[in-house]
N, CA, C and O of each residue as an XYZ file, in Angstrom:
504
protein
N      12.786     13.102     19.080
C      11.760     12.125     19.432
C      10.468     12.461     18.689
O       9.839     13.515     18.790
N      10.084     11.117     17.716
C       8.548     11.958     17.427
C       7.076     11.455     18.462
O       6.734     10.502     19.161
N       6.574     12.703     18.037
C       5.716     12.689     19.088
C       4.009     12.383     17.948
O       4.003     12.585     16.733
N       3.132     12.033     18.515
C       1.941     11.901     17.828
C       0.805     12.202     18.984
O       0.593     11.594     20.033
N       0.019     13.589     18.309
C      -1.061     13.725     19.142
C      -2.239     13.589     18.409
O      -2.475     13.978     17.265
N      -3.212     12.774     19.484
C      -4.552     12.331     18.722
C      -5.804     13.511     19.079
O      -5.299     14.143     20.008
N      -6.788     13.948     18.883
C      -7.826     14.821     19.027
C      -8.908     14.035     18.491
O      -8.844     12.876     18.081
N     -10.299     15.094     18.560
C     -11.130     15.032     18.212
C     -11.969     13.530     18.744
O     -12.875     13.229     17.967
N     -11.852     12.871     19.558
C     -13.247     11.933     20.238
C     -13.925     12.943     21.298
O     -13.630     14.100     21.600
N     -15.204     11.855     21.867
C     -15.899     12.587     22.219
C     -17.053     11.398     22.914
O     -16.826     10.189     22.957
N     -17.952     11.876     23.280
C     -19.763     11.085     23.311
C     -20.236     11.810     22.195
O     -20.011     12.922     21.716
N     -21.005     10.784     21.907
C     -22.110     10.842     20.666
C     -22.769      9.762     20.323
O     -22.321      8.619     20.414
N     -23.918     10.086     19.891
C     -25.020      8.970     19.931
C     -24.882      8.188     18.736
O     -24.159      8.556     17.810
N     -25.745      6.801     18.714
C     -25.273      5.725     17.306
C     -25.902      6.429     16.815
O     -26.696      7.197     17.359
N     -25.604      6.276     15.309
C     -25.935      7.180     14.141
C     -24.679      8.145     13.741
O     -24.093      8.236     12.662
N     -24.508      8.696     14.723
C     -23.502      9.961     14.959
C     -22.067      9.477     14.227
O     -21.648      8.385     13.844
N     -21.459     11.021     14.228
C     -20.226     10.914     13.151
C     -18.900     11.606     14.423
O     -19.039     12.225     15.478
N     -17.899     11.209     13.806
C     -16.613     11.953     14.749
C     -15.676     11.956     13.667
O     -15.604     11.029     12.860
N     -14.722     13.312     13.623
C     -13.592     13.002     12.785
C     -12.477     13.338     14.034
O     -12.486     14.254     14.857
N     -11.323     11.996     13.792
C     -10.289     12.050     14.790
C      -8.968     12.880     13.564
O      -8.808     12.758     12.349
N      -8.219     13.721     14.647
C      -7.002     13.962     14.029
C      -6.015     13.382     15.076
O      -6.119     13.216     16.291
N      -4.831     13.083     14.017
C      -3.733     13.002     14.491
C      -2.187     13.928     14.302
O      -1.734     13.508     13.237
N      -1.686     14.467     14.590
C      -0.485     15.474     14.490
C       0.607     14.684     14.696
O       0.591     13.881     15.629
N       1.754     14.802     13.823
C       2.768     13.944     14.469
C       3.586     14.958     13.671
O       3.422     15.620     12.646
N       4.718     14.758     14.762
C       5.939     15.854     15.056
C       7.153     15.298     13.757
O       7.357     14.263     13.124
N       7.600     16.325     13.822
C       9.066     15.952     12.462
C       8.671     16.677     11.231
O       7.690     17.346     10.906
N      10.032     16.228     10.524
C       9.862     16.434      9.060
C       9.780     15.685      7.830
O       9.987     15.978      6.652
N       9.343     14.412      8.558
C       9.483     13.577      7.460
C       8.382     12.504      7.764
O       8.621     11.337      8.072
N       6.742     13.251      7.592
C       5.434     12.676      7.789
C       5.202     11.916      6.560
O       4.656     10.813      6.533
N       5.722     12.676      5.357
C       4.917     12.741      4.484
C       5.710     10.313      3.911
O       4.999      9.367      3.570
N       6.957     10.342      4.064
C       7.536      9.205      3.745
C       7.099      7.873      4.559
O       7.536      6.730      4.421
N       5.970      8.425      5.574
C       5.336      7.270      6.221
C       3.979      6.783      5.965
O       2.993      7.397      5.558
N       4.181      5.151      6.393
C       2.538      5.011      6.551
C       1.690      5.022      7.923
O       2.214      4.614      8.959
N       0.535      5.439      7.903
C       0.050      5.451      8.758
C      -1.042      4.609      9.207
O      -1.754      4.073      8.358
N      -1.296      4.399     10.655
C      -2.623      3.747     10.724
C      -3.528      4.075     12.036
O      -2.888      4.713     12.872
N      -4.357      3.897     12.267
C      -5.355      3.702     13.147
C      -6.156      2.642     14.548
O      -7.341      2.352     14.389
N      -5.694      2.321     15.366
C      -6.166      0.900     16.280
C      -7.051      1.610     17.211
O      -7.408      2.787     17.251
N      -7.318      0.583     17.959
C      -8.380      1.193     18.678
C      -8.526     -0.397     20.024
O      -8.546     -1.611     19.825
N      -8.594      0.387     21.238
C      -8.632     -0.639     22.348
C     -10.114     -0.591     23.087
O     -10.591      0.375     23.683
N     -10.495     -1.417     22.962
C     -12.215     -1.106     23.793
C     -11.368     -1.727     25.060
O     -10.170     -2.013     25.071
N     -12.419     -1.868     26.226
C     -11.917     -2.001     27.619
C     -12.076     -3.316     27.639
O     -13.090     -3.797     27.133
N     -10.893     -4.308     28.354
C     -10.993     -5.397     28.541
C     -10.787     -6.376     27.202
O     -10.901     -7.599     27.280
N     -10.464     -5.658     25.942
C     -10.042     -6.375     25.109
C      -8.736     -5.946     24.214
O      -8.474     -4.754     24.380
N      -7.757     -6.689     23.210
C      -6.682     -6.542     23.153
C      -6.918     -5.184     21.537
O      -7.842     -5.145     20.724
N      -5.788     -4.367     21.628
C      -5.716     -3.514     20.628
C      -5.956     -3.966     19.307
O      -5.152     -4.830     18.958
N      -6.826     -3.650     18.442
C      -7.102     -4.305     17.253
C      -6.777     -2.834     16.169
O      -6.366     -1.712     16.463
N      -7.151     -3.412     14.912
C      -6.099     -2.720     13.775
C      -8.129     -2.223     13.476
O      -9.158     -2.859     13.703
N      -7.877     -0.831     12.893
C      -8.911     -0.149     12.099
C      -8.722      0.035     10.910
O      -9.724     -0.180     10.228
N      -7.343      0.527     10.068
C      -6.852      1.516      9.295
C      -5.903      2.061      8.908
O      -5.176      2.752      9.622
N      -5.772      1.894      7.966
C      -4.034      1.791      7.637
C      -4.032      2.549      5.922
O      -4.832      2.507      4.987
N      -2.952      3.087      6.098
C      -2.904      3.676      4.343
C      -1.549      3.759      4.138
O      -0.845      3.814      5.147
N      -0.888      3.785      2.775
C       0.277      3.963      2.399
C       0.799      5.123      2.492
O       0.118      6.144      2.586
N       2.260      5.103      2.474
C       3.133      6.563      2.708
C       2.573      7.146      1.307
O       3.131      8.207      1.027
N       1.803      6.811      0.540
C       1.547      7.986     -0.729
C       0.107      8.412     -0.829
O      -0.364      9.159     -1.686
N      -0.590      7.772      0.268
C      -2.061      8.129      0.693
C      -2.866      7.457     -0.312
O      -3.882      8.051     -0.673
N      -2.567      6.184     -0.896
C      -3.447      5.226     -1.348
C      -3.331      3.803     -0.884
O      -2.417      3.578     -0.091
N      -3.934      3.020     -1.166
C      -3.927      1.587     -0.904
C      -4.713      1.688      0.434
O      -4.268      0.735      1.074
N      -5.732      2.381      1.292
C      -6.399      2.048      2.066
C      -7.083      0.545      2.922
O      -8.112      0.005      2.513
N      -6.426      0.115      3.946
C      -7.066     -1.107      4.607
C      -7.924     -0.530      5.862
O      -7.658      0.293      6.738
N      -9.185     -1.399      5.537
C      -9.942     -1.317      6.681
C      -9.980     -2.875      7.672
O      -9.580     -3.894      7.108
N     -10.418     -2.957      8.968
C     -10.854     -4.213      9.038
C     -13.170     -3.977      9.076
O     -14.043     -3.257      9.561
N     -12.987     -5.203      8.173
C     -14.917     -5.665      7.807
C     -15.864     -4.797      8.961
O     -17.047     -4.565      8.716
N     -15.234     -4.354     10.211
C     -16.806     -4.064     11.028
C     -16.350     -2.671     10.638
O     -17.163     -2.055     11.327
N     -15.805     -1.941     10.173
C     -15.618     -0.449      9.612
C     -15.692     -0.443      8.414
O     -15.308      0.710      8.218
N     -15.887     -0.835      7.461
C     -16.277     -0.691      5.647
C     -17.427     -0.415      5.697
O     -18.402     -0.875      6.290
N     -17.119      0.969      4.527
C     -18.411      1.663      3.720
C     -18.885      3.146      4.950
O     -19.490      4.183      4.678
N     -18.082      2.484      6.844
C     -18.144      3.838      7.563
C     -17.267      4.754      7.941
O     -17.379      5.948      8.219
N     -16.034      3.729      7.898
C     -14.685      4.709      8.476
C     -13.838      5.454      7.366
O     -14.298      5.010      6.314
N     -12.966      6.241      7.098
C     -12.497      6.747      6.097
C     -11.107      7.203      6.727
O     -11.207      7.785      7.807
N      -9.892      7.035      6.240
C      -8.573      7.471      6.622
C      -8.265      7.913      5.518
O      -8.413      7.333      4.442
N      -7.576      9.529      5.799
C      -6.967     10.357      5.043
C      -5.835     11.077      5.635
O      -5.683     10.793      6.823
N      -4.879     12.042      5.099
C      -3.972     12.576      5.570
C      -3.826     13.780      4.659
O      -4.484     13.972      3.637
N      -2.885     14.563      5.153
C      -2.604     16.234      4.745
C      -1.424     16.503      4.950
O      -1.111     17.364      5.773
N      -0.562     15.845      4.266
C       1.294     16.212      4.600
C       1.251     17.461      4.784
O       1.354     17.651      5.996
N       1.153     18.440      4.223
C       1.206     19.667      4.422
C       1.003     20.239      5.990
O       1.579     21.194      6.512
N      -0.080     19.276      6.612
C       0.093     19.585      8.178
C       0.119     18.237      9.242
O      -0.335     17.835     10.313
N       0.933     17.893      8.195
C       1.278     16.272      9.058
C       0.189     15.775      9.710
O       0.416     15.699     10.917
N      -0.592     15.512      9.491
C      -1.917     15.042     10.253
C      -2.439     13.489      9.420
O      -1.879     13.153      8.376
N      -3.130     12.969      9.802
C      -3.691     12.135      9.629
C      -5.209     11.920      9.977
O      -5.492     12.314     11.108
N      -5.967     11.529      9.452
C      -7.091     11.702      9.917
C      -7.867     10.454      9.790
O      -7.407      9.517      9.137
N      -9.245     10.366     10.486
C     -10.009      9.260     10.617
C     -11.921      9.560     10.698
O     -12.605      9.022     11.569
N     -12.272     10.116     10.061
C     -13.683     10.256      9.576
C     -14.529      8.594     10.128
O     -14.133      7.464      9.842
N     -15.436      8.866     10.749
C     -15.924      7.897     11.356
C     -17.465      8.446     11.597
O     -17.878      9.242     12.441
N     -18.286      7.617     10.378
C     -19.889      7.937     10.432
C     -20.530      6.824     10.344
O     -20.266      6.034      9.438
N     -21.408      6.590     11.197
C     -22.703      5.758     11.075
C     -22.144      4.898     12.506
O     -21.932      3.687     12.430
N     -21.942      5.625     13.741
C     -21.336      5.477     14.338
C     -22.258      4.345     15.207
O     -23.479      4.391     15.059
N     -21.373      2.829     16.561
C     -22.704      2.311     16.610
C     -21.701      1.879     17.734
O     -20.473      1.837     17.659
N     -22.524      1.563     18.807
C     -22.238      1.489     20.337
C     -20.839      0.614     20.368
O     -20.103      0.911     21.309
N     -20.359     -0.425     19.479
C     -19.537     -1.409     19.672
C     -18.366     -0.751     18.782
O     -17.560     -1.598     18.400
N     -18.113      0.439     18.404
C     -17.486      1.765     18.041
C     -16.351      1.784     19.336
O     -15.131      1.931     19.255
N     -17.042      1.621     20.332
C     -16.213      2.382     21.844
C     -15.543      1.792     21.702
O     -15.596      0.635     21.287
N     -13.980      2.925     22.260
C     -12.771      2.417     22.309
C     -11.944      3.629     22.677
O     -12.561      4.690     22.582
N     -10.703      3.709     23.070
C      -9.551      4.353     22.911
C      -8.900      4.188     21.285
O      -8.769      3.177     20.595
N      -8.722      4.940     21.139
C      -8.339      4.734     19.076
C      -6.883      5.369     19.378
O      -6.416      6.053     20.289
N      -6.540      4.984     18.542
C      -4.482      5.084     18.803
C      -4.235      5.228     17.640
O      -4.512      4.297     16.882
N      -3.529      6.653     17.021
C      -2.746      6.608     15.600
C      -1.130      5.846     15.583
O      -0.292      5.766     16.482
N      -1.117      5.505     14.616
C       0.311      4.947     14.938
C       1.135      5.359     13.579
O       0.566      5.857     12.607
N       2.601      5.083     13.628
C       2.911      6.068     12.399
C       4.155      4.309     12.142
O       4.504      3.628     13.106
N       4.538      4.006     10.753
C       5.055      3.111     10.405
C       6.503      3.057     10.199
O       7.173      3.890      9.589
N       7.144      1.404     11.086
C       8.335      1.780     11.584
C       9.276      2.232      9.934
O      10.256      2.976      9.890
N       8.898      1.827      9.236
C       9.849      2.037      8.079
C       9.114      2.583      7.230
O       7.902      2.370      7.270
N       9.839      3.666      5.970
C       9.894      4.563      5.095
C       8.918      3.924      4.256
O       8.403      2.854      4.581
N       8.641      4.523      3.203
C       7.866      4.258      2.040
C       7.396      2.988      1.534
O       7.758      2.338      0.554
N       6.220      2.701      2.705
C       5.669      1.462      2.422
C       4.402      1.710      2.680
O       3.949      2.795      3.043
N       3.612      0.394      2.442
C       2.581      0.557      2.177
C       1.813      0.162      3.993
O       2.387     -0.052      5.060
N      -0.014      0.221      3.554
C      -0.715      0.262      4.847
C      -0.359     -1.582      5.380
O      -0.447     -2.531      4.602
N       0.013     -1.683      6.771
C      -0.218     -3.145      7.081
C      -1.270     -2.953      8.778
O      -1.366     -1.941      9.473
N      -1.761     -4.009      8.948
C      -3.070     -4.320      9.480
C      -2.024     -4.954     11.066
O      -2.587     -5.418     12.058
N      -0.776     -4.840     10.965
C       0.041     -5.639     11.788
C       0.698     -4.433     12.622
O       1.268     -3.421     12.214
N       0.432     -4.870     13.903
C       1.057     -3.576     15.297
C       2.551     -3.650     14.946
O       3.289     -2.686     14.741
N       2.873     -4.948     14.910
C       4.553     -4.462     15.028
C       5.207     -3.820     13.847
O       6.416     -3.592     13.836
N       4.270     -3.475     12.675
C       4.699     -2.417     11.482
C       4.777     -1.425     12.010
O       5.519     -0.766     11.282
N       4.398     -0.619     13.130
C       4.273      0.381     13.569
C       5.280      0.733     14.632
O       5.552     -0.242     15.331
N       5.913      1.840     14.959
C       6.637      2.004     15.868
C       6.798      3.446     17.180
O       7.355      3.738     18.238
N       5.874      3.955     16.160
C       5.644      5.297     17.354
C       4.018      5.392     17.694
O       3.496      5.798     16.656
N       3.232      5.236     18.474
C       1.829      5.846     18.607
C       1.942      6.769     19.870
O       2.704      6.925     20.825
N       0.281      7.524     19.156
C      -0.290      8.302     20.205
C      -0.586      8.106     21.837
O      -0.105      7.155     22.452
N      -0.997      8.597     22.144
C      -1.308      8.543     23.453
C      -2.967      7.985     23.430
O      -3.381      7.094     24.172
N      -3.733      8.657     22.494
C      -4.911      7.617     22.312
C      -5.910      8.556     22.210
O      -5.467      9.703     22.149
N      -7.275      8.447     22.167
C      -8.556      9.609     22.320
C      -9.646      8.533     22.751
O      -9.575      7.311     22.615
N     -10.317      9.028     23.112
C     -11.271      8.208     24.030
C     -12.380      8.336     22.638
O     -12.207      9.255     21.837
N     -13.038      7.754     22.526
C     -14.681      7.511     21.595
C     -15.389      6.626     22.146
O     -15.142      5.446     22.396
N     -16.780      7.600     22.421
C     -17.807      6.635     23.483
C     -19.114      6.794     22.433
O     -19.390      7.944     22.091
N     -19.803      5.860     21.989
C     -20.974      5.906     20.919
C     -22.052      5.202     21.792
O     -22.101      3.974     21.865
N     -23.047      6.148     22.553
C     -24.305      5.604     23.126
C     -25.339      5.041     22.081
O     -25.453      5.342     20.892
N     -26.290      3.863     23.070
C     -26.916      3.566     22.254
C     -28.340      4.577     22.337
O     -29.239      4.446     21.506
């Protein structure tokens, strides 16, 4: 079973920066794509971030360009999510998700995805 654990949220004030990791279990991280969502309260899971199983082709959605950044580290299966210029409408539960099929590229679409995290909380005061 793979498993995906998310880290690194927190409180922090607008302006402020957070980098989220994600860990996901197995041996075969490196042949996936990965991505990023995120659920604020009372509204439906939306897409942040997405990159290809070869760690290029980066998608953001418009209210994160130029602040969010997704990267990864096969070497320790992780995934990551750099998040600066941080701003109250930020808040959310953020969810890594890992892509249901092999060597493809980033898609902006939940049902590309087939295993996620459990989630990390990110609270950005104003």
């Amino acid at each position: 079973q793979v498993q995906l654990v998310e880290s690194g949220g927190g409180l922090v004030q607008a302006g402020g920066s957070l980098r989220l990791s994600c860990t996901v279990s197995g041996r075969t991280f490196s042949r996936y794509a990965m991505g990023w969502f995120r659920q604020a309260s009372g509204k439906e899971r939306e897409f942040v971030a997405a990159q290809s199983w070869t760690g290029g082709n980066p998608l953001y959605t418009d209210s994160v360009k130029g602040r969010f950044t997704i990267s990864r580290d096969n070497a320790k299966n992780t995934v990551y999510l750099q998040m600066n210029s941080l701003k109250p409408e930020d808040t959310a539960i953020y969810y890594c998700a890992r892509s249901a099929a092999v060597f493809t590229g980033p898609s902006m679409n939940r049902g590309a995805y087939d295993y996620w995290g459990q989630g990390t909380q990110v609270t950005v005061s104003s």
